[in-house]
Each structure stands twice: as C-alpha cells, then as structure tokens.
N, C-alpha and C positions, 0 to 999 in steps of 0.2 A: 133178719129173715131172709133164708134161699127158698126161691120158687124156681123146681126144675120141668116147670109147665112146660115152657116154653118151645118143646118142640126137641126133635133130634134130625139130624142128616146122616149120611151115610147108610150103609146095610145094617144087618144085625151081627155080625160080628165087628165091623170096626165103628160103634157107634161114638157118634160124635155128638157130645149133649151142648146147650146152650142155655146159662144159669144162670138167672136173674138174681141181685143182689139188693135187696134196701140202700136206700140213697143218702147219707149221712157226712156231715162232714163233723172234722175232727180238730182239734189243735193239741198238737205236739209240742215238746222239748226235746232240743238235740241231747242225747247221752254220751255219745261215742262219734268222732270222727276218724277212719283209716284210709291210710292209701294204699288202692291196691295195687295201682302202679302211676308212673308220675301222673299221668293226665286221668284218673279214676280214683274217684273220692268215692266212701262208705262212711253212708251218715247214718247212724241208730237213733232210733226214736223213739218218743217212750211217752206215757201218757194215760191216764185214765180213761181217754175217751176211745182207745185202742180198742175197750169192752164189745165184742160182737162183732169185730174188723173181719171179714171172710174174702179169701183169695182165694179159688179154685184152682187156677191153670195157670201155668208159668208165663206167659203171656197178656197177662191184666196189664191193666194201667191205671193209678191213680193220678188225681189231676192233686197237684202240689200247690198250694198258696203260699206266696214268696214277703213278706214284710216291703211294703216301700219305702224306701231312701231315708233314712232318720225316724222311722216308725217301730217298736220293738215288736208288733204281732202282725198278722197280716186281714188284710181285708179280706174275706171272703163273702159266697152268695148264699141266697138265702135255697133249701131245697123243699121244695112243696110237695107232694104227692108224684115222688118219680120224676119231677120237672126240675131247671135250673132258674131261679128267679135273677136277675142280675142288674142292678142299676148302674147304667151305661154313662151316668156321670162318674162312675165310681165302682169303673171295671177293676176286678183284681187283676194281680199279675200271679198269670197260672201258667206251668206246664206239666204234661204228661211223662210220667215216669214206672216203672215197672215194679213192684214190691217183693223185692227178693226175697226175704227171708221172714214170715213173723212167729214170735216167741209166744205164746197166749199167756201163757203161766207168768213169764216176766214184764209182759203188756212189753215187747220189743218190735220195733220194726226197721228190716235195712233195707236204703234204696242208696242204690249206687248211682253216681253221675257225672257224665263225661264232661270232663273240662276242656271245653274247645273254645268258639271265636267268645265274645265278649256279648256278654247279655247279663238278665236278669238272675238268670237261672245260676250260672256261671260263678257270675260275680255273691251270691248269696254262698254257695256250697263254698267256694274256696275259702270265705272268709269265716265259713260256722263253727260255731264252737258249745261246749257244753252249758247248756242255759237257755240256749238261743229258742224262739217259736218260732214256729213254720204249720201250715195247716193241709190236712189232705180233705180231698172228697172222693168216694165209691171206694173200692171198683165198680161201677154198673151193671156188671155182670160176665161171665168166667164163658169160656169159650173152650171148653173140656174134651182135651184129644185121650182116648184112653192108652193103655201100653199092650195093647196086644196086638201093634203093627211087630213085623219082624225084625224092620228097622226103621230110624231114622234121620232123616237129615237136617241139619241145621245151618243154615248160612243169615251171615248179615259183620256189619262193620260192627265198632265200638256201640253203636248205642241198643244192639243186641245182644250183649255179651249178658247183662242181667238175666235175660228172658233165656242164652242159650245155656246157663249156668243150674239157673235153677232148674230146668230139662232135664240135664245131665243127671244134678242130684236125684230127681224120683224118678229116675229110670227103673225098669228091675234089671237084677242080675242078668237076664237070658238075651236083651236085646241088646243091639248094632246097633250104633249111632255114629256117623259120621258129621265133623262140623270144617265148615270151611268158612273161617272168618277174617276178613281183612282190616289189620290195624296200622299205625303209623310205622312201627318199628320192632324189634326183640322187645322192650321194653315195656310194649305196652299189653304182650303175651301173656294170657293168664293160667293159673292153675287151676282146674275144675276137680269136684268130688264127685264120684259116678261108680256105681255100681255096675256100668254097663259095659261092654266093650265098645270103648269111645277111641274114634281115629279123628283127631285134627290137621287140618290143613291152615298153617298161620299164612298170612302175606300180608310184606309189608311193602306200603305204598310212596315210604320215604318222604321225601319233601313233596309231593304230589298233595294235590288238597282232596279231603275226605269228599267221598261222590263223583270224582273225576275220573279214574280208570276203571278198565274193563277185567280188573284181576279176578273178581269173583266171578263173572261171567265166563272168562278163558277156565278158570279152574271148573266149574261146573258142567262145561262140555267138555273137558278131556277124563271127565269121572266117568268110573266104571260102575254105575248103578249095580248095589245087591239084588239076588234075586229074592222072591217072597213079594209082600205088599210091604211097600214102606208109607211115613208120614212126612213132606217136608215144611219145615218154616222157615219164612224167610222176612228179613228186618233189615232195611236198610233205608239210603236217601231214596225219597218215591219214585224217581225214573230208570235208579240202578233196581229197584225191588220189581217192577213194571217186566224192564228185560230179564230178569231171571226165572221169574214166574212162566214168561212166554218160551224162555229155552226149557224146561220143564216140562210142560204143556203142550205145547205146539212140536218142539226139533225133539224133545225126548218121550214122547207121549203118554207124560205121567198122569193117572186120571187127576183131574183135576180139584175133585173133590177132597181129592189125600193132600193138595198145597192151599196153604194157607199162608199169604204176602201181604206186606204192609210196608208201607213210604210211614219211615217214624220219626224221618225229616225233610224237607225240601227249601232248596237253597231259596234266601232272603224271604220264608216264610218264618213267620213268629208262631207257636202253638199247636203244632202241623202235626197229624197223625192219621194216617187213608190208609185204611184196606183197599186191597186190589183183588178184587173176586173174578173179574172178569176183562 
C-alpha cells in the first residue's frame, strides 16, 4: 500500500511529494553476486516475499538483516502498525542500504555494497553466494524529487554511487545533471546509464581514508552552477555532507529547499544514517 497523503514541499512546479510505504519485512535469497568494481559488490535478490516491494525515489533505503555468525537466516523484528517491535535481548544486526534496481516480473532486487573497514555488513557481502538468506525491511517511505528541475547535481563518496546511479538512470533525455563524486582510485570509477546529459567529476582520494579530505568541498566551489532551477543531492560521511550542504546554501545560495543532504555514514558509528535539513 502507497499513501501519497502525506503532504508535498516545494511550489507547484517543482513539487516534491513524500510517499508513505506499508511497513513489511521480507526474507530473501542471494541469486547473483558481481563486482562492479574491486571494492563494490552487486548482490541480486530474489524471493516471493519481493510481492508489493515499492521504491519510489532513488534515494530510499532499506534496512538489511544480516544472518549472525554460524546461523543461516537472519533475525529480524517484528513490524506492527507502521512501528518497529524489537527485542533488545535479541537486536538484529541491520544496516541501511539503497535498492537499486527491482525487476517485478522477476521478483529481482540489486543492492550494491561498499566493501570497506571490517563489519557485519562487509564481512556478509564479500562472503555471499547463491543460496544464501538475508532479509530487508520498507522502504518507509519515498522522498520523490520530480524531473522537471533543469538540472541536476549529484555529489557524495562511494556509498552514494547507488542512489547517484539510479538518478542517472530515470533521468529524461532534456536534463543536466552534473555528478561529482569521490572514490579511492581510477578503479573504483563507474559506469552510469543515463539518458541525460551527464558531466562527472571523479576524485580520487588515494591512500587518504574515506571522509577525511576536503576534495568534494574544493570541487564544489570552484563549480560553475547552470543556470535554470536545479535540484542537488548530496550523500556522504555526516560532517563532509554537513559542509557541503552549507557551501550550497549559505557561500552559493542555493535555495535550500532544492538540497537535499544526508551523513550515510559517520565514523565509529554502527547503523548511521541523518538527514541534514538544516
């Protein structure tokens, strides 16, 4: 069930809807695992319980339930009327992930995921393979930028690339979109599909640790913002998405209501995912 009750921002021409989703969790089997490059795993999922799976915006997130240590399914909570039930002797182990791609017809679903320090999450993806369970819950609900900005921007590291990917893909043909995204290396540079006329900006931050330089911030103020109304998103570690929101906003004075930021990580936090609205 979508309820698009829930209200809209923006004018009437660039409206920005906010789409409530029934609250569902599911359990999966791995079908497909690829690399899309060394440090980015694509795990396809597949499953009966995919029936009624809705993702609005490229920007969702499901929350992942990961199998513990010697267990072949994973624990998950229980979902009551819109709420999260959770027995705190017997938290799962969950993280948020962005649903890239889903197939209805084939009950398919790809989520991509960065293989960085050492974790739950990590350590599950590298090791998965066809057969394996994993369980998702929501999305909760879609955050629906429509296309009839002129342009627009996209920045954030590696654990953006999902959300900047799919972007790309529903673009229409007419609009500009500019992405500036910072990864480790050439390597970890991907290929997008896009209808649009898409300009990337790679940077790579070499042996430097992810969330530590100011690359996306330098590249962002020496940008030559198009003219028209653009939309920008922005997806990084919570203090680098924080500053680039505020060079946006504040040094470039983009209205704010056209940025939409989020910390989709922050260092020695576990499950970390904050909008920055303000």
């Amino acid at each position: 069930m979508t309820d698009t009750s829930a209200g809209t921002i923006s004018n009437d021409l660039h409206r920005i809807t906010r789409v409530r989703h029934e609250l569902k969790r599911r359990l999966l089997t791995v079908k497909h695992v690829t690399s899309v490059t060394p440090y980015m795993k694509r795990i396809t999922l597949t499953g009966d319980d995919l029936e009624g799976f809705v993702s609005a915006s490229y920007d969702n997130h499901v929350k992942v339930f990961f199998p513990r240590p010697g267990e072949a399914e994973p624990l998950m909570p229980v979902f009551s009327e819109g709420r999260v039930l959770v027995d705190e002797s017997a938290r799962p182990i969950a993280r948020d992930y962005t649903p890239l791609r889903y197939d209805e017809a084939a009950k398919e679903l790809d989520i991509d995921f960065a293989i960085h320090d050492a974790g739950p999450a990590t350590t599950w993806a590298t090791q998965a393979k066809p057969g394996d369970k994993v369980g998702i819950g929501g999305p909760r609900g879609s955050f629906v930028v429509p296309d009839d900005f002129d342009w627009y921007l996209l920045i954030g590291d590696e654990t953006a690339l999902p959300a900047i990917g799919r972007r790309l893909e529903e673009l229409r043909p007419a609009t500009r979109a500019i992405v500036i995204a910072e990864v480790a290396d050439v390597a970890e540079e991907q290929v997008f599909t896009s209808k649009a006329s898409v300009t990337i900006n790679w940077l790579h931050r070499g042996q430097q640790s992810a969330g530590s330089t100011t690359l996306m911030e330098d590249a962002l103020r020496s940008l030559k913002l198009p003219v028209g109304d653009g939309y920008a998103f922005i997806a990084a570690e919570s203090e680098v998405a924080k500053r680039l929101r505020k060079i946006l906003v504040d040094e470039r004075q983009h209205p704010k209501a056209w940025v939409k930021a989020s910390g989709y990580w922050k260092g020695g936090a576990e499950n970390y995912h904050e909008p920055h609205d303000d």
